[in-house]
N, CA, C and O atoms as CSV, one atom per row, in Angstrom:
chain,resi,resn,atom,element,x,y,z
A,1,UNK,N,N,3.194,-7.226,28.799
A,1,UNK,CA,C,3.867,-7.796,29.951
A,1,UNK,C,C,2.833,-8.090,31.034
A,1,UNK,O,O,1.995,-7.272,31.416
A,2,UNK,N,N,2.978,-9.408,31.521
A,2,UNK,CA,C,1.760,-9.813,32.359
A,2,UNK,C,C,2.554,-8.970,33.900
A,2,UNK,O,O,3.675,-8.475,34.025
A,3,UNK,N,N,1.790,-9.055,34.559
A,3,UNK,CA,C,1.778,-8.566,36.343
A,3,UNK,C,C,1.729,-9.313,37.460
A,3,UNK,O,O,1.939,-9.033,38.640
A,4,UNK,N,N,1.348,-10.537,36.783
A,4,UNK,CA,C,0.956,-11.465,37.688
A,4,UNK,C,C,2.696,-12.052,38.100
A,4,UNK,O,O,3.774,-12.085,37.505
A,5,UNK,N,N,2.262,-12.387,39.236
A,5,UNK,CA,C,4.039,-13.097,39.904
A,5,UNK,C,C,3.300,-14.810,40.407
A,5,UNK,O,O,2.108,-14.987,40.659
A,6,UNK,N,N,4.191,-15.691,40.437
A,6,UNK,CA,C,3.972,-16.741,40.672
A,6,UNK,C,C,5.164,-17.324,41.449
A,6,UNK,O,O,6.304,-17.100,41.041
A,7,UNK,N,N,4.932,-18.132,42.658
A,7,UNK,CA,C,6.122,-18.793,43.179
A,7,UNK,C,C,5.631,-20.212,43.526
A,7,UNK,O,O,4.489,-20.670,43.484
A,8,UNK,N,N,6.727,-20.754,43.860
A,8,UNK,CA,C,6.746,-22.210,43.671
A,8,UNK,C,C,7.728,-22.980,44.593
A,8,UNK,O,O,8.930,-22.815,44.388
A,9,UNK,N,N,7.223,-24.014,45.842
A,9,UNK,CA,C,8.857,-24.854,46.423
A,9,UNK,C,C,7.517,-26.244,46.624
A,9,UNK,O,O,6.299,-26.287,46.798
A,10,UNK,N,N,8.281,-26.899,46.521
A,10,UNK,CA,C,8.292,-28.293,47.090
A,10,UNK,C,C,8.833,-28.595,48.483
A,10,UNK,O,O,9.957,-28.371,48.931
A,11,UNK,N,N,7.746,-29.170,49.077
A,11,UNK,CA,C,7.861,-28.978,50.367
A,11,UNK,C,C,7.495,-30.320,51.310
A,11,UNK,O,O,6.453,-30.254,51.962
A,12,UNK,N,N,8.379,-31.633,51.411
A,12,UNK,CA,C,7.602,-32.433,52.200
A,12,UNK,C,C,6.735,-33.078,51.271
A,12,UNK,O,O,5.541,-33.005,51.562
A,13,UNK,N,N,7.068,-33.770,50.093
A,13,UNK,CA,C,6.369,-34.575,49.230
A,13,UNK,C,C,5.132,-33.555,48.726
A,13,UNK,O,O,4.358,-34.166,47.990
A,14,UNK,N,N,4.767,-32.201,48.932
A,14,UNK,CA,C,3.616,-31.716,48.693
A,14,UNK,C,C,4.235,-30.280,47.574
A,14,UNK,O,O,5.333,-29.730,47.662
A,15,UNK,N,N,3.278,-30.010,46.721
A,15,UNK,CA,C,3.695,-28.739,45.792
A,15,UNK,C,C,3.212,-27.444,46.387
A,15,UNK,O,O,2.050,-27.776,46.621
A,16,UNK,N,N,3.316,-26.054,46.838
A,16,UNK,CA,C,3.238,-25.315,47.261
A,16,UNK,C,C,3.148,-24.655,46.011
A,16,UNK,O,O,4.039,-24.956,45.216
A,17,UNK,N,N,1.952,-23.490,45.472
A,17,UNK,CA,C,2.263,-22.910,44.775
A,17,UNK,C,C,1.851,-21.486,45.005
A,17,UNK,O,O,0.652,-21.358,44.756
A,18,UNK,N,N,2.451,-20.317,45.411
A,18,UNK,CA,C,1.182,-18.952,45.925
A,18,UNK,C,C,1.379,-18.008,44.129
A,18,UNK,O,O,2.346,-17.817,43.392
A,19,UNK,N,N,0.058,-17.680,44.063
A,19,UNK,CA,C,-0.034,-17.096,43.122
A,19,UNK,C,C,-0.248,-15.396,43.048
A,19,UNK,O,O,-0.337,-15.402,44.275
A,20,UNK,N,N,-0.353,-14.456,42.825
A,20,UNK,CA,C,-0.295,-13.452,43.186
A,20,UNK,C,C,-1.103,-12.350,41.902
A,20,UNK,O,O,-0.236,-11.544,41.562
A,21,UNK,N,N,-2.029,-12.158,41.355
A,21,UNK,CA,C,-2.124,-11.902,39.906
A,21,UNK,C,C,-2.445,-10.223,40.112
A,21,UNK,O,O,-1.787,-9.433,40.788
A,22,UNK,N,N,-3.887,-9.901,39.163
A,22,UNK,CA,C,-3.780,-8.542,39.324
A,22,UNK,C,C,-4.154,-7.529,40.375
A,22,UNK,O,O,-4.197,-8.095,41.468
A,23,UNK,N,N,-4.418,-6.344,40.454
A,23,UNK,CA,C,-4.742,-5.314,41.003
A,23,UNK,C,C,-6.325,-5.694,42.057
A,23,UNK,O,O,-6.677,-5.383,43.195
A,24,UNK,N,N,-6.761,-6.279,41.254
A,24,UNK,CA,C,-8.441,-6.787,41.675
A,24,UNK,C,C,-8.301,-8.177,41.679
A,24,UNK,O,O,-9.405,-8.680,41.887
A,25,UNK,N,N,-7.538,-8.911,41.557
A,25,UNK,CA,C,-7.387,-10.264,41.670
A,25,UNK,C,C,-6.943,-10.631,42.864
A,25,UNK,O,O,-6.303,-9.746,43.431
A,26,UNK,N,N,-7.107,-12.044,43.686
A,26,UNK,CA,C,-7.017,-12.225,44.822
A,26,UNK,C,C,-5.615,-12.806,44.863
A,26,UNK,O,O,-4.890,-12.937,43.877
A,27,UNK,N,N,-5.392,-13.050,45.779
A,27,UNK,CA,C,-3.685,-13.970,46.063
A,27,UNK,C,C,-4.547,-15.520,46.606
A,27,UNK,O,O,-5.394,-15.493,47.499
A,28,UNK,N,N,-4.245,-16.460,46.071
A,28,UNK,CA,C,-4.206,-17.424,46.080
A,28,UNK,C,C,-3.175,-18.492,46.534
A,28,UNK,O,O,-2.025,-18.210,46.196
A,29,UNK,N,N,-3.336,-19.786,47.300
A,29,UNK,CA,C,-2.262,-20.520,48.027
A,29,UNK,C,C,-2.720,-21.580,47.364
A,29,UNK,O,O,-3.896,-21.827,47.632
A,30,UNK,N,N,-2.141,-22.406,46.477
A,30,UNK,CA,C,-2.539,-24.166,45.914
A,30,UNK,C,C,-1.279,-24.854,46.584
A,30,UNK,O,O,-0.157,-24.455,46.898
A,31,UNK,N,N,-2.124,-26.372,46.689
A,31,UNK,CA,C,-1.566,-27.291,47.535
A,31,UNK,C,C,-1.847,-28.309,46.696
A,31,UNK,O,O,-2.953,-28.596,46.238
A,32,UNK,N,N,-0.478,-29.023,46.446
A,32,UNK,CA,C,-1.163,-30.225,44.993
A,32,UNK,C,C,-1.992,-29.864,44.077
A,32,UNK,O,O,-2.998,-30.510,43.785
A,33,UNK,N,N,-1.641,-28.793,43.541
A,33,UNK,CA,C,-2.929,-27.951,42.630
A,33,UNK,C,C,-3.990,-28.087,43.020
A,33,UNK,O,O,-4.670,-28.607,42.135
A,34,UNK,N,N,-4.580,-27.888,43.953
A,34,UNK,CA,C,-5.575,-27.382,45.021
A,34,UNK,C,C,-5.486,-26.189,45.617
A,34,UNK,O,O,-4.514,-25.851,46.293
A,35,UNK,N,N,-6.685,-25.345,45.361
A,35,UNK,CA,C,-6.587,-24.121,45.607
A,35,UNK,C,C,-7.095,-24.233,47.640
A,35,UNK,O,O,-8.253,-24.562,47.897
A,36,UNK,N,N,-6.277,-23.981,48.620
A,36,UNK,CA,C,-6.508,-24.165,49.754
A,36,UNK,C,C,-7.420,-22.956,50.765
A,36,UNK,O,O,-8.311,-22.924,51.614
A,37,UNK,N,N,-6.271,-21.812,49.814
A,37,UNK,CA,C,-6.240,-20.576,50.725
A,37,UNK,C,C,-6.463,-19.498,49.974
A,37,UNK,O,O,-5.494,-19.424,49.219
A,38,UNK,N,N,-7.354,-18.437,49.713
A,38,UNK,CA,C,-7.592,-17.063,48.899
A,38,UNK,C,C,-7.657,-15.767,50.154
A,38,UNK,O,O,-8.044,-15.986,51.302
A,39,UNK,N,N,-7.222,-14.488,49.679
A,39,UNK,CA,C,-7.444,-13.483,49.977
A,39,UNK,C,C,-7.354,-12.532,49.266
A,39,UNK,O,O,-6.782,-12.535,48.176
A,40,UNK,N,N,-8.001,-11.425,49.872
A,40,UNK,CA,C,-8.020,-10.536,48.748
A,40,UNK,C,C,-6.202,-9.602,48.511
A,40,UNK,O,O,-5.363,-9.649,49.410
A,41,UNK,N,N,-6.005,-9.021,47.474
A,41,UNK,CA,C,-4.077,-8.786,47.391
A,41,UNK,C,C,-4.667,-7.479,47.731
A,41,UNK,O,O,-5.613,-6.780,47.369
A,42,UNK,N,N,-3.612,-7.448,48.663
A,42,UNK,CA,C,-2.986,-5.723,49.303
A,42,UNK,C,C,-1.796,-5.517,48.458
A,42,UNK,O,O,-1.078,-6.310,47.848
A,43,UNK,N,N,-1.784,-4.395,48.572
A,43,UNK,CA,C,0.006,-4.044,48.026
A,43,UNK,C,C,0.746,-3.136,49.075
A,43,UNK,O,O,1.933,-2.862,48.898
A,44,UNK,N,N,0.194,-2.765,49.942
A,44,UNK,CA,C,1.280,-2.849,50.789
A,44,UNK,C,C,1.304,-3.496,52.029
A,44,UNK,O,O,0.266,-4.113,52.268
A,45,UNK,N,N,2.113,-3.543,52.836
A,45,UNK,CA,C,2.687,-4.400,54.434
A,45,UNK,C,C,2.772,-5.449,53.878
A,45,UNK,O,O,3.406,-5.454,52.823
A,46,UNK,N,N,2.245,-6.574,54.311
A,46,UNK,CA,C,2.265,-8.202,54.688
A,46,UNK,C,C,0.953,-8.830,54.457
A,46,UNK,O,O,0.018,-8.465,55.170
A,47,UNK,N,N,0.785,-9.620,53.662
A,47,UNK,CA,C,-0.394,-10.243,53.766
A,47,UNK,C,C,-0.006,-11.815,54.331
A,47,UNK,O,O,0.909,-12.474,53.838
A,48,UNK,N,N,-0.678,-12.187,55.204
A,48,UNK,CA,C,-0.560,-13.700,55.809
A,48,UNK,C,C,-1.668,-14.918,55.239
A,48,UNK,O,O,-2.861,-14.615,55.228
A,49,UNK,N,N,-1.408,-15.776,54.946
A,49,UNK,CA,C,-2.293,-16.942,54.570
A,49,UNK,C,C,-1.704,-18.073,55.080
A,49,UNK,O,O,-0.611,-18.540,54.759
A,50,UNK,N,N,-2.841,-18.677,56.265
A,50,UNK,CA,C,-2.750,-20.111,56.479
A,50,UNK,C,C,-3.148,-21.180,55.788
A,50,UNK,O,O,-4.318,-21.106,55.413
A,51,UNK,N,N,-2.397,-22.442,55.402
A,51,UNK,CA,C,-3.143,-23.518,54.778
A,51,UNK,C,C,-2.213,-24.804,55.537
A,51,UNK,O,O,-1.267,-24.600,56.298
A,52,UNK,N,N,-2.714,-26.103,55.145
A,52,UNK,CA,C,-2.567,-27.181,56.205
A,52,UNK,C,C,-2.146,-27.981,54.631
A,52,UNK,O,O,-2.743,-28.040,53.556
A,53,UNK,N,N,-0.724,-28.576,55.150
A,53,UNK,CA,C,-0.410,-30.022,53.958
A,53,UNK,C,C,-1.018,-30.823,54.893
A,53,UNK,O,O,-1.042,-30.909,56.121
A,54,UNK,N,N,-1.926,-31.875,53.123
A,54,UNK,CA,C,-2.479,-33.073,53.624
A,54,UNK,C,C,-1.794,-33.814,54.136
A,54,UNK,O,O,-0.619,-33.474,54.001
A,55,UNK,N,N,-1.998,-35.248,55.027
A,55,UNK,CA,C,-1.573,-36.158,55.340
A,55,UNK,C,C,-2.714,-36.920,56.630
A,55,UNK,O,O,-3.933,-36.887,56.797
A,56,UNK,N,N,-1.556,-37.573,57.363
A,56,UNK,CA,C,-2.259,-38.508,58.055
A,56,UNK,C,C,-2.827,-37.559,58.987
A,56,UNK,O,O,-4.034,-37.518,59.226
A,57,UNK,N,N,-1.769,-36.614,59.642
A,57,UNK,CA,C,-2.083,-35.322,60.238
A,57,UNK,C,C,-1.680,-34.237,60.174
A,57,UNK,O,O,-0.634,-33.791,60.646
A,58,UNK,N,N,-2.716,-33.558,59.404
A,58,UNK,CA,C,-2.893,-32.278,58.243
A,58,UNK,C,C,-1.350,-31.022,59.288
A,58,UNK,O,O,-1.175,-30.731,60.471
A,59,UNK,N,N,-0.816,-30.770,58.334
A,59,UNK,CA,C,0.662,-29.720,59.202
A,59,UNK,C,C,0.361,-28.535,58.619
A,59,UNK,O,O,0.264,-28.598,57.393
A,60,UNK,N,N,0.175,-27.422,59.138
A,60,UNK,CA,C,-0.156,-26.005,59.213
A,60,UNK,C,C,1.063,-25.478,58.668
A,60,UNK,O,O,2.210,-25.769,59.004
A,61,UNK,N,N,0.665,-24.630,57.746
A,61,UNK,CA,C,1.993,-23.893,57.130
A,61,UNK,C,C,1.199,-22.317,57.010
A,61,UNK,O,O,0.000,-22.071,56.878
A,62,UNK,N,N,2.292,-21.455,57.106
A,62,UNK,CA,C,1.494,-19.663,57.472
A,62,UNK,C,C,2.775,-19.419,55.983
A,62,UNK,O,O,3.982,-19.581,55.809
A,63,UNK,N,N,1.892,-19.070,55.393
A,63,UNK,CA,C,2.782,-18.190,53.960
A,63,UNK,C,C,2.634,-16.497,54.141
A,63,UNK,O,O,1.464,-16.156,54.316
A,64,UNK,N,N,3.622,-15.384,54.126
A,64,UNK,CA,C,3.524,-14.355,54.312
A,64,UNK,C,C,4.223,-13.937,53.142
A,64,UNK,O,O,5.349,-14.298,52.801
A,65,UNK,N,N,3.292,-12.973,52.429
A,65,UNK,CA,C,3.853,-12.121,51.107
A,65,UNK,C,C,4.008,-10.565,51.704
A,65,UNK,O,O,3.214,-9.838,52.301
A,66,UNK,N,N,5.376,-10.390,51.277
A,66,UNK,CA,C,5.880,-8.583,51.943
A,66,UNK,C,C,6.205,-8.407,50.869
A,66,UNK,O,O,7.051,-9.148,50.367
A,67,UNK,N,N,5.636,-7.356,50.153
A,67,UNK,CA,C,5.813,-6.374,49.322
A,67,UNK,C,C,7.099,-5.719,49.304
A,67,UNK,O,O,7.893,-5.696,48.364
A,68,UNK,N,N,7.277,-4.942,50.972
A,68,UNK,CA,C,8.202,-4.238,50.877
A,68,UNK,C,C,9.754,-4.833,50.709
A,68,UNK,O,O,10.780,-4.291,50.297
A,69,UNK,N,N,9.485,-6.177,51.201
A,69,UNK,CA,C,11.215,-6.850,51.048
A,69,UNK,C,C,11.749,-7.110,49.431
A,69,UNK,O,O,12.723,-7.794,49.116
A,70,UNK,N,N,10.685,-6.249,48.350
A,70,UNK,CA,C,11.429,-7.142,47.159
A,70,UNK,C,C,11.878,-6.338,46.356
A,70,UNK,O,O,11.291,-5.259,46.435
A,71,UNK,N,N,12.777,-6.372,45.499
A,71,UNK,CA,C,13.615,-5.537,44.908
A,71,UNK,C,C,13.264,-5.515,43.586
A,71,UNK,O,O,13.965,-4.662,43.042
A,72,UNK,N,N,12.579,-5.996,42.859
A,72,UNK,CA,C,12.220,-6.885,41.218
A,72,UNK,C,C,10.325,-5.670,41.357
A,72,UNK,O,O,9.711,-5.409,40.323
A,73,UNK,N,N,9.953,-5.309,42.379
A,73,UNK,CA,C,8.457,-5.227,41.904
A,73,UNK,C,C,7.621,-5.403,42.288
A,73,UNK,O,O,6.572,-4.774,42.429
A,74,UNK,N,N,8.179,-6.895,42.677
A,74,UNK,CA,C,6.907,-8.087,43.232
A,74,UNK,C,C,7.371,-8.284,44.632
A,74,UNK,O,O,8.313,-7.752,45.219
A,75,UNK,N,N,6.558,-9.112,45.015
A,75,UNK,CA,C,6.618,-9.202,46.177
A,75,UNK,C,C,7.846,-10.497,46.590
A,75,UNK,O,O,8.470,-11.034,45.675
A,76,UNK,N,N,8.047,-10.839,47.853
A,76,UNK,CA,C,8.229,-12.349,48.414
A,76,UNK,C,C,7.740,-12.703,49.481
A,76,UNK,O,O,7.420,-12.179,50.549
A,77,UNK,N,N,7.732,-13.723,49.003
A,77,UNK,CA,C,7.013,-14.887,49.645
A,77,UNK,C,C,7.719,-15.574,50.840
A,77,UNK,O,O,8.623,-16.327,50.475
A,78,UNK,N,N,7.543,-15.504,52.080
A,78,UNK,CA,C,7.938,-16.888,53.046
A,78,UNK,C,C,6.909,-17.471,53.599
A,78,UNK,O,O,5.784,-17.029,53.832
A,79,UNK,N,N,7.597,-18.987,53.886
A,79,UNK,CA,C,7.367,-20.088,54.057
A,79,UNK,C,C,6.828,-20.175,55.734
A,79,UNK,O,O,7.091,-21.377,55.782
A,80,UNK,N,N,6.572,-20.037,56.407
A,80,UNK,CA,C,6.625,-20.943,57.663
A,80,UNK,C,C,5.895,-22.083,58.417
A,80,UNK,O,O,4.806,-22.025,58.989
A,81,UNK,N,N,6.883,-23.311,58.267
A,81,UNK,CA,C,5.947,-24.770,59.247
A,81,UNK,C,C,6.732,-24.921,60.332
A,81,UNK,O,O,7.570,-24.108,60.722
A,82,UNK,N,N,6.467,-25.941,60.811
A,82,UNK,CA,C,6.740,-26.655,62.285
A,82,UNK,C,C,8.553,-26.805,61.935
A,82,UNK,O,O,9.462,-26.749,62.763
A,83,UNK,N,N,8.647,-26.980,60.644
A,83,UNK,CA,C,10.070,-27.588,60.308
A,83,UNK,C,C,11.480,-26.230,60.021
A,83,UNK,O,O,12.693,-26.347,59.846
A,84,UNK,N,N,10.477,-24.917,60.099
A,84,UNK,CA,C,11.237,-24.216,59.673
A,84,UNK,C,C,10.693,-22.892,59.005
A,84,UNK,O,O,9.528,-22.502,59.086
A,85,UNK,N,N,11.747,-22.249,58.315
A,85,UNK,CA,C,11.230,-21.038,57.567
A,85,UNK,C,C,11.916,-21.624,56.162
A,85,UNK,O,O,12.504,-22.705,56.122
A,86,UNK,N,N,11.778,-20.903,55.234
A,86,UNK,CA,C,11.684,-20.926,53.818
A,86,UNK,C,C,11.094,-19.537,52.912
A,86,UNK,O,O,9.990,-19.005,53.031
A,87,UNK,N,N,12.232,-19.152,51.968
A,87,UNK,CA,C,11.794,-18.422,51.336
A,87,UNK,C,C,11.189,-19.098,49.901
A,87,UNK,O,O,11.878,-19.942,49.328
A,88,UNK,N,N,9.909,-18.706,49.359
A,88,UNK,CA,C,9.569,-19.168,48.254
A,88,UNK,C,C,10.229,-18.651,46.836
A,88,UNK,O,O,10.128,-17.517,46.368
A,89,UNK,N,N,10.879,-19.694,46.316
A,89,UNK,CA,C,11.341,-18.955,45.231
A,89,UNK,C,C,10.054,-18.741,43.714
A,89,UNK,O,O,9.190,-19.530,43.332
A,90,UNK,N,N,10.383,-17.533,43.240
A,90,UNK,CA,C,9.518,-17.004,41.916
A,90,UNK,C,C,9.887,-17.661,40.915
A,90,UNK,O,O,11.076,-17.746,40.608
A,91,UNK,N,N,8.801,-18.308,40.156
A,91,UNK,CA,C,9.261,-18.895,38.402
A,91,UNK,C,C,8.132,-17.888,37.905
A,91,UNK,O,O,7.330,-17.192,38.527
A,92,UNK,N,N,8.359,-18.064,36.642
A,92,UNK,CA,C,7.822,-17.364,35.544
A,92,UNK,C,C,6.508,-17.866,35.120
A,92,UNK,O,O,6.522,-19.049,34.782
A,93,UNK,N,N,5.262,-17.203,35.047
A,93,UNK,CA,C,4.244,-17.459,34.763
A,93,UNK,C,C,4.209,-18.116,33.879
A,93,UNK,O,O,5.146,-17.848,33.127
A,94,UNK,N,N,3.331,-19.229,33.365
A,94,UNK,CA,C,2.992,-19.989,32.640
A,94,UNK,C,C,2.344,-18.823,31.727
A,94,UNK,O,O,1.743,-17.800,32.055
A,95,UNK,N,N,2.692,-19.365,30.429
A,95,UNK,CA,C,1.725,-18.507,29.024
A,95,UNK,C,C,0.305,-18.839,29.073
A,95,UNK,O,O,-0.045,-19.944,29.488
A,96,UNK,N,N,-0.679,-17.825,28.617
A,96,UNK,CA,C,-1.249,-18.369,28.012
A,96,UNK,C,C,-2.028,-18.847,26.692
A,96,UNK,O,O,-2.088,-18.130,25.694
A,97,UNK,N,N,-2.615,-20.111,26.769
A,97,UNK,CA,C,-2.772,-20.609,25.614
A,97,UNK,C,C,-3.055,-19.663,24.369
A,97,UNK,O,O,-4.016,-18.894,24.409
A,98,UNK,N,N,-2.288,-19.715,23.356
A,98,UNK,CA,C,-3.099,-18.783,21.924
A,98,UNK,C,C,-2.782,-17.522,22.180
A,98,UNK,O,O,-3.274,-16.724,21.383
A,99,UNK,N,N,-1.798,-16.845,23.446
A,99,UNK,CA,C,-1.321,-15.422,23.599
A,99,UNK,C,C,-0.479,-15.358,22.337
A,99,UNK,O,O,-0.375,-14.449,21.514
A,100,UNK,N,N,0.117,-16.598,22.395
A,100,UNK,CA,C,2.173,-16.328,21.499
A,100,UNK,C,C,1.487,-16.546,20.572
A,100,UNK,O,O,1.736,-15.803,19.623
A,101,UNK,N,N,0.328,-17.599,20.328
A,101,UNK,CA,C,0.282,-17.945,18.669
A,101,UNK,C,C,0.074,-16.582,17.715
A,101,UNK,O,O,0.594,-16.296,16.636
A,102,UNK,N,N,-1.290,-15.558,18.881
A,102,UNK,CA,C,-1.767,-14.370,18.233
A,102,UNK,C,C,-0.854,-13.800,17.985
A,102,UNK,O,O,-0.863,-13.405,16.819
A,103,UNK,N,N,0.093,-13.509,18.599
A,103,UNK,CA,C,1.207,-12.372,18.809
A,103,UNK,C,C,2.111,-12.272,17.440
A,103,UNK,O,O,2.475,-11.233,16.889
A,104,UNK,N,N,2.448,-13.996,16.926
A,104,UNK,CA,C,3.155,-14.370,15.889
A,104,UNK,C,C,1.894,-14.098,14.567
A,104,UNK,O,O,2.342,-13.826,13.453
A,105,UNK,N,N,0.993,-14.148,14.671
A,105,UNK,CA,C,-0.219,-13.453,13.867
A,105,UNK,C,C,-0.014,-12.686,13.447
A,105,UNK,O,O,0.487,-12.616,12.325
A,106,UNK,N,N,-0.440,-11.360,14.473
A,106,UNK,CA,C,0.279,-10.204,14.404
A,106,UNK,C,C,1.133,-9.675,13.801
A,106,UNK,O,O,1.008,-8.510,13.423
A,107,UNK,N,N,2.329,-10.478,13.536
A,107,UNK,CA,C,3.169,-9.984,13.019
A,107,UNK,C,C,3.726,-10.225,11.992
A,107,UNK,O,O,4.754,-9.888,11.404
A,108,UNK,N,N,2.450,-11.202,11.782
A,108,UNK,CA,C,3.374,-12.275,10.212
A,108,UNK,C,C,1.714,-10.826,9.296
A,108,UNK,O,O,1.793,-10.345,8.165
A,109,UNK,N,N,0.631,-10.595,10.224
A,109,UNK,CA,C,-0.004,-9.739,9.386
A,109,UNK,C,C,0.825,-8.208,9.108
A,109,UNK,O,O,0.517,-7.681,8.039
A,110,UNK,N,N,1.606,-7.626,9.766
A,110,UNK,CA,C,2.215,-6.675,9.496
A,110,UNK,C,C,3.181,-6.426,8.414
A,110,UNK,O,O,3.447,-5.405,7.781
A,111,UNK,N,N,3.829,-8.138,8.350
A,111,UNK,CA,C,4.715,-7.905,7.307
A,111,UNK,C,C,4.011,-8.092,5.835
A,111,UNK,O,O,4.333,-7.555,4.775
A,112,UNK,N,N,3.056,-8.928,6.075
A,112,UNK,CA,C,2.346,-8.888,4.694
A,112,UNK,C,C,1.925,-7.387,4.106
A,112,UNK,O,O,2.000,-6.957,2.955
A,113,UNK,N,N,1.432,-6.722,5.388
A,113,UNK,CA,C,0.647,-5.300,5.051
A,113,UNK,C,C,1.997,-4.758,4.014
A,113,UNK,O,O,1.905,-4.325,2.865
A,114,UNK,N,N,3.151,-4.934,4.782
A,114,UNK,CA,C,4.516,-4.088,4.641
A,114,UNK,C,C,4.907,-4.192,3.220
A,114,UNK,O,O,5.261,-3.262,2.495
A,115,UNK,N,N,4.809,-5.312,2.945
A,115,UNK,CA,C,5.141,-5.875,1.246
A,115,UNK,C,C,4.323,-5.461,0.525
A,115,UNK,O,O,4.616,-4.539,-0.236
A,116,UNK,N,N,2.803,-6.114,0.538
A,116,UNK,CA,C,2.131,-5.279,-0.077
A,116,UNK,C,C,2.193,-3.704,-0.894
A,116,UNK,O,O,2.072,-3.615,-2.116
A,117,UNK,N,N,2.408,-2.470,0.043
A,117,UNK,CA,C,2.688,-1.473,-0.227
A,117,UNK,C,C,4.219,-1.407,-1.232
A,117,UNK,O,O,4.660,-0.324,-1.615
């Protein structure tokens, strides 16, 4: 089971994505899959990260991850710009490549072992 949490909103023609991974891994803010904003992850209080959607004139958005508001584990995420607040909603980490294929490996080698005997 991965650890990593990932959230995701669309915001104003722009993709917002904050990433959140391990223990020693940093928290990360992408903007159009552009990595904007890094810090290092706390796990507890609030961590704050500023980043700016592009445009004609770049708009400041403050993302705050609180640990303590979440009920699942992980943390959540809000939103705040000029336009408002927003909570970021969580999707499910993307796989990765050749995890599932091994996994189905794995297990197609177990049953062979199994017959065998």
């Amino acid at each position: 089971m991965s650890h990593d949490f990932r959230f995701h909103l669309d915001r104003g023609g722009h993709s917002i994505t904050v990433c959140v991974g391990g223990a020693r891994d940093p928290v990360e803010v992408l903007v159009d899959g552009k990595v904007v904003a890094t810090c290092q992850r706390r796990r507890r209080g609030v961590t704050v990260l500023t980043a700016e959607l592009p445009g004609d004139a770049p708009r400041p958005v403050t993302l705050r991850i609180d640990w303590a508001a979440a009920t699942d584990g992980g943390p959540a995420v809000l939103l705040e710009a000029e336009d408002g607040r927003a909570l970021v909603p969580r999707v499910s980490p993307t796989p990765v490549p050749g995890r599932d294929r091994a996994s189905k490996r794995g297990s197609l080698q177990r049953l062979l072992r199994f017959t065998r005997r």
